[in-house]
VMD Tcl script that draws the C-alpha trace (Angstrom):
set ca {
  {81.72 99.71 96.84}
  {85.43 99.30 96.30}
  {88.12 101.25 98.27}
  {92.13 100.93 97.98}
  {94.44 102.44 99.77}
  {98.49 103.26 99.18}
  {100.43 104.36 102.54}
  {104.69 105.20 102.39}
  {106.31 106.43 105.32}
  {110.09 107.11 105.35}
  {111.73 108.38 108.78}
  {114.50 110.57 107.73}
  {115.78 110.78 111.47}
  {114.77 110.20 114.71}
  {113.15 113.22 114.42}
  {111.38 113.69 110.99}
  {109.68 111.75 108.80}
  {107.72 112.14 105.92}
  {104.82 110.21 104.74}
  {102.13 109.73 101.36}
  {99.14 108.45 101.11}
  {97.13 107.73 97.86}
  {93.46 106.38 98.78}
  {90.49 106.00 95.91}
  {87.30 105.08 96.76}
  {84.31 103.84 94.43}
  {80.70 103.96 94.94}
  {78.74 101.58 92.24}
  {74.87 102.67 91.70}
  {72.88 100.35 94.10}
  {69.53 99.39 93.99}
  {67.01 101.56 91.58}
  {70.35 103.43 89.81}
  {71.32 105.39 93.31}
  {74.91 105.34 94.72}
  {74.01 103.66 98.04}
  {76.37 105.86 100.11}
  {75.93 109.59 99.11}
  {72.52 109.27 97.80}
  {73.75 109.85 94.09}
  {72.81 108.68 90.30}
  {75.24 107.14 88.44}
  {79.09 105.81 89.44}
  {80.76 108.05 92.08}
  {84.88 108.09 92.24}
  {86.72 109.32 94.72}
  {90.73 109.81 94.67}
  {92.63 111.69 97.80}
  {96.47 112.24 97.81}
  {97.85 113.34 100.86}
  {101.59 114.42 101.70}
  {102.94 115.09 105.44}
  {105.56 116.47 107.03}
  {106.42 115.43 110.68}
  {108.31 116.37 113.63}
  {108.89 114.58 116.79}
  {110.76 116.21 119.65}
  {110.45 114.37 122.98}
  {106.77 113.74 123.61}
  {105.55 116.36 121.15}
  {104.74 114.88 117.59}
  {103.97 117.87 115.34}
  {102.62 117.34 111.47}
  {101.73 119.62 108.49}
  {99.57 117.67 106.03}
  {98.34 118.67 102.57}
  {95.68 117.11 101.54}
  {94.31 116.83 97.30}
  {90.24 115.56 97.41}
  {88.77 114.67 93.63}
  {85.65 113.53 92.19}
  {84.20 112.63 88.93}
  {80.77 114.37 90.67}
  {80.48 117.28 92.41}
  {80.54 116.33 95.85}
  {82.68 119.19 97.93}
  {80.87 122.08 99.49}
  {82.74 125.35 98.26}
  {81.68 128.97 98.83}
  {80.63 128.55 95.26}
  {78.51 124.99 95.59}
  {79.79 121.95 95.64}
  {82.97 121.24 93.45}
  {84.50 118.23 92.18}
  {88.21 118.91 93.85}
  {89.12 120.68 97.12}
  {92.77 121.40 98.76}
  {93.30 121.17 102.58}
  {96.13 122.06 104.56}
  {96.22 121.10 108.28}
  {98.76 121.53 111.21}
  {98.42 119.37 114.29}
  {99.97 118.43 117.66}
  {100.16 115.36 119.46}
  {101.24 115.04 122.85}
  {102.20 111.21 123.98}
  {102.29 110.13 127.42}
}
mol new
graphics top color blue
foreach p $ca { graphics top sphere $p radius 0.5 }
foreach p [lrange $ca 0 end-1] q [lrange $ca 1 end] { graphics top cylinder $p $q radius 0.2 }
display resetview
């Protein structure tokens, strides 16, 4: 198993930033040809790229992420089966006190 990881963050203002993070994980076959973690044959790759948008404003912090999932096996469950790519998009609030 190897993983790597890539995180920027640049704070445009006190009250925005915006941050990217590349990540790529890789699962070699283990013992009798199966990927150890996810129960698969063969090598399993992994790459996510992820891009968010934040807000800050007193003790409300409030991001919008978009999120890119691939695989070299099909590995995402879909309406359709599992797929080798899926898209996410998430909006969340965090209160600090």
């Amino acid at each position: 198993m190897c993983s790597s990881d890539l995180y920027v963050r640049y704070q445009f203002t006190p009250k925005f930033a915006f941050a990217t993070r590349l990540e790529q994980f890789e699962d070699q076959p283990g013992v009798g040809g199966i990927s150890p973690r996810f129960g698969m044959t063969g090598y399993l790759n992994m790459k996510t790229y992820t891009f968010t948008f934040e807000y800050a404003h007193k003790s409300l912090v409030t991001r919008l992420e978009y999120r890119h999932d691939s695989a070299n096996q099909s590995v995402f469950g879909a309406a359709r089966g599992l797929v080798t790519d899926q898209d996410t998009i998430t909006l969340g609030q965090v209160y600090k006190f």
